[in-house]
C-alpha positions in Angstrom: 44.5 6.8 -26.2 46.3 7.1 -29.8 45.6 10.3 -31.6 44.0 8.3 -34.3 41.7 6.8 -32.3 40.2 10.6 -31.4 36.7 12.3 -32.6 37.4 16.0 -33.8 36.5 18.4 -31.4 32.7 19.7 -31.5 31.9 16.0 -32.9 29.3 13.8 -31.5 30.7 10.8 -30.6 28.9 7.8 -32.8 28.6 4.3 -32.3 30.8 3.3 -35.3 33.5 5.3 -33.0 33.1 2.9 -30.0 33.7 0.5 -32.4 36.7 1.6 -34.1 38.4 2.5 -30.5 37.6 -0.6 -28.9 38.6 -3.3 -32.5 35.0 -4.4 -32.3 32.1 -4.3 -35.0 29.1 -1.9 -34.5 26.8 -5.0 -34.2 29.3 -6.3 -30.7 29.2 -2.6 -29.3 25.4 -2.8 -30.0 24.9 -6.3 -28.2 26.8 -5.2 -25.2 24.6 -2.2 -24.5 21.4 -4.4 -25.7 22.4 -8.0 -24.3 25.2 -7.8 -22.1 24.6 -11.2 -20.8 25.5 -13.1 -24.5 29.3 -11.0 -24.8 32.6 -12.2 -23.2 33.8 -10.1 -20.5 37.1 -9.1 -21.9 35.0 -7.8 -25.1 32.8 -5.5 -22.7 35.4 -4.5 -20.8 36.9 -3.0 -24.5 34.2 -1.5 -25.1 33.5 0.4 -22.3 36.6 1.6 -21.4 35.7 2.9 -25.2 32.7 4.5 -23.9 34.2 6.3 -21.3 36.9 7.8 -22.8 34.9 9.0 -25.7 31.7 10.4 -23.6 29.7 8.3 -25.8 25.8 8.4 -24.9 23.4 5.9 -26.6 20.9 7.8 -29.5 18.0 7.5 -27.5 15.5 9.3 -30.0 16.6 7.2 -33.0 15.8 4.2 -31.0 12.6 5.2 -29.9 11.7 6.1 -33.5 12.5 3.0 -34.3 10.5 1.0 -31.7 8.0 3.5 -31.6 8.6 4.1 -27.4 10.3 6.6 -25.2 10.5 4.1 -22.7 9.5 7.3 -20.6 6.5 7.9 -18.1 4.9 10.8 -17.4 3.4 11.4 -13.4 1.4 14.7 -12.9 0.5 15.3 -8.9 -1.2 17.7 -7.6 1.3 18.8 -5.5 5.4 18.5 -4.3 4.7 21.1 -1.6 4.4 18.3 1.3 4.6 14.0 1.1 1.3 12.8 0.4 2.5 11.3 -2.9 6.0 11.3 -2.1 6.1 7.3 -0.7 3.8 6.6 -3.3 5.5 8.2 -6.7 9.0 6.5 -5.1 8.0 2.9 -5.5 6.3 3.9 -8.8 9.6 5.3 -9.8 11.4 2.4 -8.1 9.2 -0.4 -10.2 9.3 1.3 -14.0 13.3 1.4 -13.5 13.1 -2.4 -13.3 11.8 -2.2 -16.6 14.1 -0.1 -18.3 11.8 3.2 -18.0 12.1 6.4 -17.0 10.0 9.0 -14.7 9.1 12.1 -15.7 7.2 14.4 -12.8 4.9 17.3 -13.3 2.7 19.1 -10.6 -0.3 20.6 -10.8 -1.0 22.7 -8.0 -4.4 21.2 -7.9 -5.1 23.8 -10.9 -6.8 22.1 -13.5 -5.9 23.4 -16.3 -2.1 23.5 -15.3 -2.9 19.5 -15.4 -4.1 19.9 -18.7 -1.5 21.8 -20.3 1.1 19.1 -18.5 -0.7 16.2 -20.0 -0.3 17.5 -22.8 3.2 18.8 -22.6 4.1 15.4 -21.5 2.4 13.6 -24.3 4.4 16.1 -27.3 7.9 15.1 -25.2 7.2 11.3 -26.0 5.7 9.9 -22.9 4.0 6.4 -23.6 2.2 6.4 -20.7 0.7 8.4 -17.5 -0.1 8.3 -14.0 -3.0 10.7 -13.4 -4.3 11.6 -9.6 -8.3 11.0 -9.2 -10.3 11.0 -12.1 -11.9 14.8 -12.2 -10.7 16.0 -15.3 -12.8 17.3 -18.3 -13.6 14.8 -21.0 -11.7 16.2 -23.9 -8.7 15.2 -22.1 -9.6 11.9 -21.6 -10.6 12.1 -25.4 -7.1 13.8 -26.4 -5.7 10.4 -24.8 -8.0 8.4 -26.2 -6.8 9.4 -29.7 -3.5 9.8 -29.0 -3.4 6.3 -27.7 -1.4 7.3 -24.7 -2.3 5.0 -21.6 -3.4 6.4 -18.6 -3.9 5.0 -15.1 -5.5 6.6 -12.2 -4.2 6.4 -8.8 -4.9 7.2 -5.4 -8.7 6.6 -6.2 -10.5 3.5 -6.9 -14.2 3.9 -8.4 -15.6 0.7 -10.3 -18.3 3.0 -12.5 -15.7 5.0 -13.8 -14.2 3.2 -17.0 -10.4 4.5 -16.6 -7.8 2.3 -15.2 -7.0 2.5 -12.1 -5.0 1.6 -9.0 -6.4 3.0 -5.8 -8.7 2.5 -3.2 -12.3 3.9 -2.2 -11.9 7.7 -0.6 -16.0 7.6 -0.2 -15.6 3.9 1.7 -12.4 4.6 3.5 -13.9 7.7 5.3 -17.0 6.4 6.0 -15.4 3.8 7.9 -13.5 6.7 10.2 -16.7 8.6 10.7 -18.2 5.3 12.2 -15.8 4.9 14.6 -15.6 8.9 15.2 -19.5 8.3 15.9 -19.3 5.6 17.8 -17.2 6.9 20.2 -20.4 8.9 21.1 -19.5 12.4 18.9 -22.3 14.0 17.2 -21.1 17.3 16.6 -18.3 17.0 13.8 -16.7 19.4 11.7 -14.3 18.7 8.2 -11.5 20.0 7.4 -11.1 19.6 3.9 -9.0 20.3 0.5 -11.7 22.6 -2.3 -14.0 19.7 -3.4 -14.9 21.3 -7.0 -12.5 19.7 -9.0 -11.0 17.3 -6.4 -13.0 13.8 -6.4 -10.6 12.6 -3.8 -11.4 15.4 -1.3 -15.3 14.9 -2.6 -15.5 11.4 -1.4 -14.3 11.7 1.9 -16.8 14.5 3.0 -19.7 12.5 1.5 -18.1 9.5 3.4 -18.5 11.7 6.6 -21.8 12.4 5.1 -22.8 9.2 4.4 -21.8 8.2 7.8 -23.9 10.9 9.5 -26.9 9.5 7.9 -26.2 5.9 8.4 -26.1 7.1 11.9 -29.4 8.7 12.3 -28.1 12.3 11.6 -28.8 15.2 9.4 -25.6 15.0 7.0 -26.5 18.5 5.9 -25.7 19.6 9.4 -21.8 19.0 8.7 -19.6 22.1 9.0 -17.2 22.1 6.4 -14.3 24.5 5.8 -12.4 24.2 2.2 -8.7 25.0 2.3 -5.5 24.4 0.3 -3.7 21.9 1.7 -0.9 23.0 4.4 -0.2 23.3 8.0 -0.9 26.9 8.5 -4.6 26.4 6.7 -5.1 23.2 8.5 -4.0 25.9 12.2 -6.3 28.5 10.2 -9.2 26.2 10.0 -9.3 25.2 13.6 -9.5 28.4 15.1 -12.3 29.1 13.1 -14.2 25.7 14.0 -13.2 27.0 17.8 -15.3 30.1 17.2 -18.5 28.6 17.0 -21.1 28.8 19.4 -21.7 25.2 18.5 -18.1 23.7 18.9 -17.6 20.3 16.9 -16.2 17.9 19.7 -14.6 16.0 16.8 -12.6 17.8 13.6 -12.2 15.2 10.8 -9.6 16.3 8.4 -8.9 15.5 4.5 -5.5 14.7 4.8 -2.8 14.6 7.5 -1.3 18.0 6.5 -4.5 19.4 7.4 -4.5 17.2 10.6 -1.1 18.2 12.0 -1.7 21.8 11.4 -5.6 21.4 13.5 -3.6 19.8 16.3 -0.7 22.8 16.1 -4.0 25.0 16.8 -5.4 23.2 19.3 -1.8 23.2 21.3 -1.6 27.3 20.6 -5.0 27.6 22.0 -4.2 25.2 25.3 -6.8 22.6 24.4 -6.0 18.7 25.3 -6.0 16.2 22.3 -8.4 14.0 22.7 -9.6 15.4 25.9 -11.1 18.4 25.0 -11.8 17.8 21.1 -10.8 14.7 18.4 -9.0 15.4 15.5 -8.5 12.8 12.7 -6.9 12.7 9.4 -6.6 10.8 6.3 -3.2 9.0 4.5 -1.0 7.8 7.3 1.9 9.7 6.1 5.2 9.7 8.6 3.6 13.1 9.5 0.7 11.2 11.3 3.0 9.3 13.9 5.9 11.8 14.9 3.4 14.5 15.6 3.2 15.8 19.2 0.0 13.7 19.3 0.2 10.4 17.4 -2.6 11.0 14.7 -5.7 8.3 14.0 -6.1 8.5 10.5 -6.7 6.3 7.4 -3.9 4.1 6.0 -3.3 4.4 2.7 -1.1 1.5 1.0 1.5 3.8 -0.7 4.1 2.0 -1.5 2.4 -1.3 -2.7 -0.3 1.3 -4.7 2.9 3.3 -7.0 4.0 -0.7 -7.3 1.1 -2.1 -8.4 0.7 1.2 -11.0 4.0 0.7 -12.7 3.2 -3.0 -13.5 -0.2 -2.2 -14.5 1.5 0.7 -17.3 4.4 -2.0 -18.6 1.5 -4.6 -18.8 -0.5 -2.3 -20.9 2.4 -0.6 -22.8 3.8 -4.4 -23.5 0.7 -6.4 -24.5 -1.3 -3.3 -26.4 -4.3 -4.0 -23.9 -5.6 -2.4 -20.9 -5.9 -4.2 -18.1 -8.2 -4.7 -15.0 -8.5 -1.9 -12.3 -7.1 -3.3 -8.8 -8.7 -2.2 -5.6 -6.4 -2.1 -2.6 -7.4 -2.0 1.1 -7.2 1.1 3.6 -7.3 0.7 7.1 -8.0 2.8 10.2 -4.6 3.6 12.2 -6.0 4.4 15.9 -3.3 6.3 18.1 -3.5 9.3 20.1 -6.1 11.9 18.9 -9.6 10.1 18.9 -11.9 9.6 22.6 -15.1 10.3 23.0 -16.2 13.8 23.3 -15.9 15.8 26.9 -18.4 15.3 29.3 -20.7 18.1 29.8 
């Protein structure tokens, strides 16, 4: 390149630079990073080769200040520690990229106010928009939205009395529907294995679907032994042995999540019990967990891939047209495979 057509040293280059380098105006450099499609291929090739050799990055704040958008989406899960959003928060990623946006991920560590102090984080840095796990939160947060008039859509849950947009489907329903077929198989003593409910509506719904179920089924639901635990293998093994204590031994140990799940059934293994001879165990998500485990897993499918889809659209649609739109269910269905018979015969 001619000396001439170098920035000083310690000078960020500008787009009037691209333009000088490559014998362009501003207003051609400008179209062929905004409209590729309407400039000649020779022209682009210029100013490219322009870009390149100048390190020349595009002034992403000024634009945003000028359209008043980041054209950047915050994501705050609960947790990166294992994959139960990971399919999910991919084809979220996947879909905002076709629309020119980028992903920003925070986690929470299922600590509330953690969530609240990345919400808010996230919202100061520029995000237009946010995908939010569940819908426990306090309502000033909804409120700080609210006035902030950041969008915020709610996924991996789906209630139609709650007034946030969401993307989901029904935890409550969706474990119900296991516990019907756990209790038609003939169990009536059933343990959960289960995430801390307090501030986790997710983990809520599916022990009052169990309980829900119980009922439905002629059963006390209050008789359900539950044991809370963070989600992991090793709590999921913990939680077992305990369960396996009991004078009164559940013949079937309905889990929160797969995590939980595959740790229960690394138990059962270490303590030379046969899954599903000796006791069921069932979990919730369908994650690739579920079917490589030394027992395929029954559990719930949960749509992941389709669910982070349909979010994405439903954030550009809202960001685009000003407007929230309509909260979409999606299905869940019941993935039978290895660990589910009816209990041992006295």
């Amino acid at each position: 390149m001619d000396e001439t057509n170098k920035v000083p040293v310690g000078t960020v280059p500008k787009l009037a630079d691209v333009a000088r380098v490559a014998g362009v105006s501003t207003a051609t450099v400008s179209r062929c990073l905004n409209l590729p499609d309407q400039v000649k291929e020779k022209t682009m090739r210029k100013v490219m080769d322009a870009i390149d050799s100048l390190g020349y990055s595009p002034n992403y704040s000024a634009r945003a200040l000028a359209a008043n958008r980041t054209n950047t989406v915050g994501a705050i899960i609960p947790t990166m520690d294992n994959a139960i959003f990971a399919r999910g928060i991919q084809a979220f990623q996947e879909e905002l990229h076709k629309s020119g946006c980028t992903l920003l991920v925070a986690s929470s560590s299922y600590e509330e106010d953690l969530e609240e102090e990345q919400i808010r984080t996230l919202t100061a840095r520029g995000a237009d928009a946010l995908l939010l796990i569940g819908y426990h939160r306090q309502p000033r947060v909804y409120e700080f939205l609210k006035k902030r008039r950041i969008p915020a859509l709610v996924a991996w849950a789906y209630n139609p009395d709650q007034p946030q947009l969401a993307v989901g489907f029904n935890n409550h329903a969706a474990m119900k529907s296991l516990a019907r077929e756990v209790l038609e198989r003939g169990h009536r003593k059933i343990a959960c294995i289960t995430a801390p409910t307090g501030s986790n509506d997710r983990a809520r719904d599916r022990v009052l679907g169990v309980k829900e179920g119980l009922r439905d089924a002629g059963l006390d639901p209050d008789g359900l032994t539950i044991i809370e635990t963070n989600y992991s293998i090793e709590n999921g093994a913990q939680a077992f042995q305990e369960l396996m204590t009991l004078d009164e031994r559940p013949t079937a140990v309905m889990c929160g999540n797969d995590v939980l799940a595959v740790g229960a059934l690394k138990a059962a293994t270490e303590m030379g019990l046969k899954i599903p001879d000796d006791v069921s165990i069932t979990g919730f998500d369908d994650i690739e967990l579920a079917s490589v485990a030394p027992v395929p897993l029954t559990t719930v499918h949960v749509p992941h891939r389709r669910m982070g889809q349909f979010a994405a659209q439903a954030l550009i649609e809202t960001l685009d047209s000003g407007q929230t739109g309509e909260s979409h269910e999606l299905p869940t269905n019941i993935c039978f495979r290895g660990t589910l018979a009816p209990p041992p015969e006295k």
